[in-house]
C-alpha positions as CSV (number, residue, x, y, z in Angstrom):
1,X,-12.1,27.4,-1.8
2,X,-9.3,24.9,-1.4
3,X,-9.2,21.8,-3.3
4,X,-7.7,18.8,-0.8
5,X,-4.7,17.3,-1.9
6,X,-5.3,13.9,-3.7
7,X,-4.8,10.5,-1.5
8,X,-2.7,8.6,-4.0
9,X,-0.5,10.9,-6.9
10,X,-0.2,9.2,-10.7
11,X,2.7,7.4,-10.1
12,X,2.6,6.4,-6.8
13,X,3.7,2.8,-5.9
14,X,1.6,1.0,-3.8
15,X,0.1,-2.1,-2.2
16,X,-2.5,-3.6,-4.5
17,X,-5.0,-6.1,-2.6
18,X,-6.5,-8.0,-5.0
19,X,-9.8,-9.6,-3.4
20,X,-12.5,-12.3,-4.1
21,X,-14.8,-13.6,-1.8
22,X,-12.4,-16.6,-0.4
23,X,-8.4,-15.2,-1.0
24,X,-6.7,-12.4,-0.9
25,X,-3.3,-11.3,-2.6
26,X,-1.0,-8.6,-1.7
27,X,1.3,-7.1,-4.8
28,X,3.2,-3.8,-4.9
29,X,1.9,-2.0,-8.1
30,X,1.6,1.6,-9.0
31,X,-1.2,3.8,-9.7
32,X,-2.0,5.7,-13.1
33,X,-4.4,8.5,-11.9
34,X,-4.8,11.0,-9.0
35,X,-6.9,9.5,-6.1
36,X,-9.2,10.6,-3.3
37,X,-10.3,7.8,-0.1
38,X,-13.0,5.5,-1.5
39,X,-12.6,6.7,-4.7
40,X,-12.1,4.5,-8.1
41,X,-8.3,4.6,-10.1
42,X,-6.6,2.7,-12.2
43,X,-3.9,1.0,-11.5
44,X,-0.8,-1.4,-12.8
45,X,0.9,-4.0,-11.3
46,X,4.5,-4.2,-11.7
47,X,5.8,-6.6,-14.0
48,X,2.5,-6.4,-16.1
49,X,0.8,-4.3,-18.5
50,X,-2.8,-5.1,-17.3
51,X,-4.6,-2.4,-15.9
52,X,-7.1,-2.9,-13.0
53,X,-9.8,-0.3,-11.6
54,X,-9.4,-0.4,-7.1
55,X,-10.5,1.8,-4.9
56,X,-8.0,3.9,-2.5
57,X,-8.6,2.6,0.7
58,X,-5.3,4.8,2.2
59,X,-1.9,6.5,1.1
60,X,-0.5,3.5,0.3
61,X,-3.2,0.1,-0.8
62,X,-5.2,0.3,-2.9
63,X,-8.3,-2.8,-3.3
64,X,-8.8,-4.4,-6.3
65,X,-12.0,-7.0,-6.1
66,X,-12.0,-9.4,-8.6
């Protein structure tokens, strides 16, 4: 059997979407771990050390809710 290749790849840069229930912010940020769709990583904005937990919602955004 053939594993499908991850969504996102550590290292990836990407669109973050940071979202709460009245705004939403668009930031380019990378991500720390392999990713399939609708699954959970961690990623990192750039500029920042924080690290967030989104979910891969394609190639290249990734939505963080906070």
């Amino acid at each position: 059997m053939v594993k499908p290749s991850p969504v996102v790849s550590k290292g990836n840069r990407v669109a973050l979407i940071f979202c709460s229930p009245h705004v939403m912010v668009n930031v380019q940020g990378k991500v720390l771990e392999d990713g399939y769709l609708d699954q959970k990583v961690k990623v990192q904005r750039e500029g920042n050390r924080k690290i967030f937990e989104g979910r891969v919602v394609s190639s290249q955004e990734v939505e963080v809710v906070i």
